[in-house]
N, C-alpha and C positions, 0 to 999 in steps of 0.2 A: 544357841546350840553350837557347841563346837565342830570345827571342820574335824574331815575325817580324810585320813593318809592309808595305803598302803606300805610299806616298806619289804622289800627281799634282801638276801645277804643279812639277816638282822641279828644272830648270833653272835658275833663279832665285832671286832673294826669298827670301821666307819660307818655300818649298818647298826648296829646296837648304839652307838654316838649318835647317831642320828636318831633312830626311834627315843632313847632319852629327852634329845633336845626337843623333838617335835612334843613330847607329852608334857616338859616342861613350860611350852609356850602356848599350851592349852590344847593342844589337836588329841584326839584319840588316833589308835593306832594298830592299825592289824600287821604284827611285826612277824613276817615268815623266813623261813630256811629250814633249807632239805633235811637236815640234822643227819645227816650221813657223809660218810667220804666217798669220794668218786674212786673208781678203781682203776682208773684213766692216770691218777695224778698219784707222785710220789708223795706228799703229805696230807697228814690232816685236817678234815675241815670245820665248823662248827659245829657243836652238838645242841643237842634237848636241852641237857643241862643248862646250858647258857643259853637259848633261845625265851628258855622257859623261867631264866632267872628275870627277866624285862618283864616279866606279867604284872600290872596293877589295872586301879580300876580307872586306866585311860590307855591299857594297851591289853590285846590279845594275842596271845602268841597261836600261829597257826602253823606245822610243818607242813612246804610246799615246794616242790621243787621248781627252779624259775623259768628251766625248760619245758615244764611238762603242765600245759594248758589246763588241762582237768584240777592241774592242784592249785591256779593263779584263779579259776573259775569259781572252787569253792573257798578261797580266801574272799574275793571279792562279795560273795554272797556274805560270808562274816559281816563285813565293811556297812552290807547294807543293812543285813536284817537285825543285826546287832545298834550299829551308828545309824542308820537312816541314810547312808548314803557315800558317796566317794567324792571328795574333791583333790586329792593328788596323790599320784602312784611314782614311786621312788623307785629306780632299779639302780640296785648298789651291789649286789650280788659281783664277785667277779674272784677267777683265780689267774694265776701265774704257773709259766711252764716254757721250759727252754732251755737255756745254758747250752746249745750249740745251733751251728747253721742249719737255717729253717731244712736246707734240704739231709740235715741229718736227720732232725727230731722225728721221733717214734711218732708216727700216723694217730693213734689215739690221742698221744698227749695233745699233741695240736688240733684234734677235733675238739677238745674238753675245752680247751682256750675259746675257740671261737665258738663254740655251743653255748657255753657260761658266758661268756665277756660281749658277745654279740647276739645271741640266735635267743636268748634269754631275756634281755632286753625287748626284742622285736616281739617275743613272745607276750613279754608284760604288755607293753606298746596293745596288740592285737585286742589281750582280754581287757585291759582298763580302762582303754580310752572310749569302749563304747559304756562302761560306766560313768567316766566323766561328763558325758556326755546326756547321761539320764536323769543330771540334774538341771531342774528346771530355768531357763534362761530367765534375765540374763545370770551368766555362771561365770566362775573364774577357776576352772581347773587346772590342772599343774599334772605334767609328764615330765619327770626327770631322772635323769642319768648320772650315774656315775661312769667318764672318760676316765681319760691318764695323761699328763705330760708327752705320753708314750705314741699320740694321736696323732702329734706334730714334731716328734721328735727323734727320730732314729734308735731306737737303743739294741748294741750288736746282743747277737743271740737271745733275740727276744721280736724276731720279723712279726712271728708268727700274733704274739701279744701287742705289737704294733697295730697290725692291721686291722685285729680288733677290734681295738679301745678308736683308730681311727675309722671305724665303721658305726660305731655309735655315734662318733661329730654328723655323722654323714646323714644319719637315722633321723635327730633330732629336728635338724635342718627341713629334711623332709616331711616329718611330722608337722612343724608349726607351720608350712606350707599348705599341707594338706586340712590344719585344723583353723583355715583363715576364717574368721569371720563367727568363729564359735564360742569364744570366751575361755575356751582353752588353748593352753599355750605348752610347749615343749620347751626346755632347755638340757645342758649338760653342765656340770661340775667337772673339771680337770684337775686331779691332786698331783702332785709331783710326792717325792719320797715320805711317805706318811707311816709311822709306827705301827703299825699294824701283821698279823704274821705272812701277807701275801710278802712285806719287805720284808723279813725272816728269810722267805723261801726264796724271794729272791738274791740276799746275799750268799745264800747257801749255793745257790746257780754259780755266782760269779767266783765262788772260793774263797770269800771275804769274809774274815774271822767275827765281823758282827756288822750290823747295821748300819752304825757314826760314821761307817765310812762312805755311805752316801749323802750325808750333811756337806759335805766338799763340793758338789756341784751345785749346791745351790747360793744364790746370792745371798738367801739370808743365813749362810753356814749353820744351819740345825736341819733337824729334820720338822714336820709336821706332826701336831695332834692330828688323830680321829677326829675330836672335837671340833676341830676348826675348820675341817671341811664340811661335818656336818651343820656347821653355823651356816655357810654358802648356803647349803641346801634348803636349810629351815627357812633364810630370804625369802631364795627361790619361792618357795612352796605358798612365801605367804603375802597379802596384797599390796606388799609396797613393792613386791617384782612387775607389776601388771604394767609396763611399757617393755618388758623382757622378754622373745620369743626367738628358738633356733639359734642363743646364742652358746659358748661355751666357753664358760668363765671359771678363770686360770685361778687356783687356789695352790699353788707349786713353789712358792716360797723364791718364785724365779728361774726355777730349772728349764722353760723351754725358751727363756731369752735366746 
């Protein structure tokens, strides 16, 4: 029987790269997102249309918002009554918001930041892990996070998205503490500049006429796949990570040297 994954953020980015890769390496996959834009945020976010283009018969696309427990509740029931069950919940969900001093930025936008990028998380965290946990021991479940660079690293007009992404290092830590002795385990992924449109709207923040120009801080001068972080993730998720708990492993191409 194959294991069974949750994924949030799944429309897009490194959530839709990831629900791919897990269904490639044999997991089924209940692949959610809100499929709406938030009206908090100055762009776009992922739609149906793309949520729903990930659908085969080893993924189900469920619209869910990550903050909002009722809809992570009824994904998870997917997971079970569909798969038989849950062995790891991915939270990948995350936007971007900023471009000036936190004590300028509009009160909304920087709830949206840390609702989405942290309170989201906590929320997955709440409903999944007592599914990870309903399978029967010994288990080897998997709670993971998508960080940022941004955890450990200063980035100006962006406090507010700092604190965030460094509230899920903090979360995870927490969790494999709290999940000692269970057979589930917690970690995080850290992406540094990864192609995706949160980097969009990020160079849009900075005034920067396209992306490439965050390839310059990193050691390995390009930017990131999608892809490639969601390869960390798949690891993570699957049993050759089981000596890995509460860590948060840097996929950043060197940007928080």
């Amino acid at each position: 029987m194959s294991r069974v994954a949750l994924v949030t953020g799944a429309a897009r980015g490194i959530g839709a790269a990831t629900v791919r890769a897990l269904a490639a390496d044999g997991w089924s996959v209940v692949a959610t997102d809100r499929c709406s834009d938030d009206p908090r945020l100055p762009y776009p976010l992922g739609t149906r249309a793309q949520l729903e283009a990930l659908a085969g018969e080893r993924v189900v696309p469920v619209v869910a918002d990550t903050c909002v427990a009722a809809d992570l509740t009824r994904a998870v029931a997917v997971a079970e009554e569909r798969f038989g069950g849950l062995d790891a919940a991915l939270a990948v969900a995350g936007v971007v918001a900023g471009g000036v001093r936190l004590w300028e930025q509009d009160a909304d936008q920087l709830a949206a930041v840390l609702d989405i990028n942290l309170y989201g998380v906590i929320t997955l965290a709440r409903v999944a892990v007592p599914a990870l946990l309903r399978r029967p021991a010994p288990r080897s479940g998997r709670f993971l996070a998508v960080s940022s660079a941004a955890a450990t690293r200063g980035l100006p007009l962006l406090a507010g998205y700092c604190a965030a992404k460094a509230g899920v290092n903090g979360l995870v830590r927490g969790l494999a503490a709290e999940l000692h002795g269970t057979g589930v385990t917690a970690s995080c992924v850290s992406p540094g500049s990864t192609r995706t449109p949160v980097l969009d709207e990020s160079a849009r923040l900075y005034g920067l006429p396209d992306v490439e120009h965050f390839a310059r801080q990193q050691p390995l001068e390009r930017l990131l796949e999608p892809e490639e972080v969601a390869a960390a993730l798949v690891w993570l998720a699957g049993e050759a990570s089981s000596g890995v708990t509460g860590a948060a492993i840097a996929v950043d191409g060197g940007l928080a040297l």
